[in-house]
C-alpha positions in Angstrom: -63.8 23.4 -10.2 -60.9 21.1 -8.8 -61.7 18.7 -6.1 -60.3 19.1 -2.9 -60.1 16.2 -2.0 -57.3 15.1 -4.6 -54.6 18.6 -2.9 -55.6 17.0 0.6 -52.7 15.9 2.5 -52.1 11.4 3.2 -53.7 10.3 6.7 -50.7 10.8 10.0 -51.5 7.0 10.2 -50.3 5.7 6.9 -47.6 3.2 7.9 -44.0 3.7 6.7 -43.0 1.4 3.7 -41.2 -1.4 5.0 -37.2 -1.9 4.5 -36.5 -5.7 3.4 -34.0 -7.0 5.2 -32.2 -8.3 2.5 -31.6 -5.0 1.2 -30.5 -4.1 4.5 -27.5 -6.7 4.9 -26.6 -5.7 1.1 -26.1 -2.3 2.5 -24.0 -2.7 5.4 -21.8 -5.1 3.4 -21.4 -2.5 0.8 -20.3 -0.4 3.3 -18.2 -3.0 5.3 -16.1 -4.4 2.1 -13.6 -1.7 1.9 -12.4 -2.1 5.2 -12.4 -5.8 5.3 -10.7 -5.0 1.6 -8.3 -3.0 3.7 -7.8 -5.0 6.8 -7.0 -8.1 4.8 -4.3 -6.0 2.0 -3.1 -4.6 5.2 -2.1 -8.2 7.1 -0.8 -9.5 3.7 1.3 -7.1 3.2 2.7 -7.0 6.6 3.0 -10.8 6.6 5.3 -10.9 3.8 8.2 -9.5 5.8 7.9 -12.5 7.9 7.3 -15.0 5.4 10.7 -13.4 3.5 12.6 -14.1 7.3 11.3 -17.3 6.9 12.2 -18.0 3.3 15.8 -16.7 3.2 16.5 -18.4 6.8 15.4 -22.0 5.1 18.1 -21.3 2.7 16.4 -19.5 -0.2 18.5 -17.1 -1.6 16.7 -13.4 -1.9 16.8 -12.8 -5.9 15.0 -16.2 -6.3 12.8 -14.7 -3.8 12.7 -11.6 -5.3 12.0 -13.3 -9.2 9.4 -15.6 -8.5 7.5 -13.1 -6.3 7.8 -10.6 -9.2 6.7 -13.8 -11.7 3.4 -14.6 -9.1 2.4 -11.4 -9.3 2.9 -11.0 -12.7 0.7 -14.4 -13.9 -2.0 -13.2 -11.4 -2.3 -9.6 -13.3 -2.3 -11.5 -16.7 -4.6 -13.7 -15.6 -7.7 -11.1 -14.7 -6.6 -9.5 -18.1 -7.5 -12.6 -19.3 -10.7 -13.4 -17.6 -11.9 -9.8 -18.3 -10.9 -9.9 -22.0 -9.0 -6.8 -21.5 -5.7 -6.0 -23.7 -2.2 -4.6 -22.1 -1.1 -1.5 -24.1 2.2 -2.3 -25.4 3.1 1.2 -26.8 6.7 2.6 -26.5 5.4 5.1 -23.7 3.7 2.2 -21.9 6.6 -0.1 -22.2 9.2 2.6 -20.5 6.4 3.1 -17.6 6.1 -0.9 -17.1 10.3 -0.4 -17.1 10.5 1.7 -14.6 7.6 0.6 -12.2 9.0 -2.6 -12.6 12.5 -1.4 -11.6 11.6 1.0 -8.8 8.7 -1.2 -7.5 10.2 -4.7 -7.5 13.7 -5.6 -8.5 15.2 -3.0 -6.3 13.2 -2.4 -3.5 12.6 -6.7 -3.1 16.4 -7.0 -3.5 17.0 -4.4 -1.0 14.4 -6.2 1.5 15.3 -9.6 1.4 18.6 -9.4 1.6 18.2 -6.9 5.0 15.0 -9.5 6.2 18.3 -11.4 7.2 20.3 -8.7 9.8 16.9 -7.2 11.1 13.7 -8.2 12.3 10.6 -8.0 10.1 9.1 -5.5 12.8 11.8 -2.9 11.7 11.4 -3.2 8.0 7.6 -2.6 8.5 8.6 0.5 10.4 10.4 1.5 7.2 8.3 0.5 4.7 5.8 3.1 7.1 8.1 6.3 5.6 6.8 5.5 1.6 3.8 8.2 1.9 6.4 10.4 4.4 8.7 10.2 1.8 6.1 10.5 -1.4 4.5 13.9 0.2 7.7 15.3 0.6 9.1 14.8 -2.9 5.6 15.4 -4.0 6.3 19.4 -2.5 9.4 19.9 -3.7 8.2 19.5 -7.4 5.1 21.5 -6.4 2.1 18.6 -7.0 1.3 18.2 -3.6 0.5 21.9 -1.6 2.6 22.3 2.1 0.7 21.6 4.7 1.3 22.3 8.8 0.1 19.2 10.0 1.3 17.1 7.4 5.0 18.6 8.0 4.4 17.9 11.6 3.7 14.4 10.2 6.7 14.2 7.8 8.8 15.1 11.6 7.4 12.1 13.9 8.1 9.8 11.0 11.9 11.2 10.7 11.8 10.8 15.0 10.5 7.6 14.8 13.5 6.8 12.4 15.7 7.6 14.2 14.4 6.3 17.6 15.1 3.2 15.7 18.6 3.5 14.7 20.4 6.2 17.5 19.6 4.0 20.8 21.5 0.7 21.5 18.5 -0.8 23.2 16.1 -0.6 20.1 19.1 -1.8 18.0 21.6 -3.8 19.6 23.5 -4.9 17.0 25.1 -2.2 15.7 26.6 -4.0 12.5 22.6 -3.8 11.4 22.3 0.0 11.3 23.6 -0.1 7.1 20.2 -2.5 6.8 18.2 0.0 8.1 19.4 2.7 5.7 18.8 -0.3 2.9 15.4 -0.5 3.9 15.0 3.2 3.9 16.5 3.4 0.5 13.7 0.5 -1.2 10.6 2.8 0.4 12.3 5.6 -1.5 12.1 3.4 -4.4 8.7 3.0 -3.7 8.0 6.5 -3.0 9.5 6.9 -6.4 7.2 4.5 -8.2 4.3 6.7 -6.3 5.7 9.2 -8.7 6.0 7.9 -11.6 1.9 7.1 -11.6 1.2 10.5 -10.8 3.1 12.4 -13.4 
């Protein structure tokens, strides 16, 4: 015969276990990295458009700009290989993908930048750099990896409005002479959009 008591339910009264409040700050830092992560990529990369006004106005030309930012970047990504006692592949297929990354997502698209940082203001370039994921979806549909969408389309139309909001009025662009810029902008976040694809295929 079983005993009852042991299939008897636990008193109402027994007190909930107790959260420790380390384990509580642990938490809502776990959950608050990836947005500070984000908020802090996100000012870097929009200061660098100023910084590159700034550079090329104190006389540094923009493909010294463009090589040693390429070279930072570089020594910081060998570095944590380093650190982490990871290897870079260095097969023929990985060498022609570090090519062309390295072509579509730095020499032009930097070239293209700094030398326009100098005819418009860093506030339109980040406008432009703003069409990369207009410009990734929509190559992404015409070789059918990306389904079409209604609302993303609708997207894919402000950001072509807001282009050109930029480029048709005379008060948002006075000097005319600056409109080629704009298209030189538009044509490095294609090159980005195009590095985009090269990861994904």
């Amino acid at each position: 015969m079983t005993n009852p008591s042991s299939s008897s339910p636990p008193p109402l009264n027994t007190p909930a276990p107790k959260v420790n409040h380390n384990q509580q700050q642990n938490s809502c830092l776990a959950r608050s990295w990836p947005w500070l992560l984000l908020l802090i990529l996100g000012i870097a990369w929009g200061g660098t458009f100023s910084l590159a006004k700034i550079a090329v106005e104190e006389g540094a030309h923009p493909l010294g700009v463009n090589y040693w930012q390429a070279l930072i970047g570089a020594a910081v990504l060998i570095s944590y290989l380093v650190v982490t006692r990871q290897s870079l592949p260095l097969g023929r297929n990985y060498l022609s993908f570090y090519l062309i990354c390295g072509f579509l997502g730095s020499v032009v698209p930097g070239l293209l930048y700094f030398y326009a940082v100098t005819h418009i203001s860093p506030g339109v370039l980040a406008i432009t750099i703003a069409t990369v994921p207009i410009m990734t979806y929509i190559a992404a549909t015409l070789i059918k990896i990306e389904r079409r969408s209604i609302f993303r389309m609708l997207g894919v139309c402000c950001g072509v409005l807001s282009i050109a909001l930029l480029i048709v009025p005379t008060e948002s662009l006075p000097d005319r002479s600056a409109v080629p810029w704009v298209f030189a902008a538009i044509v490095a976040a294609a090159c980005y959009s195009g590095e985009n694809l090269v990861g994904i295929l």
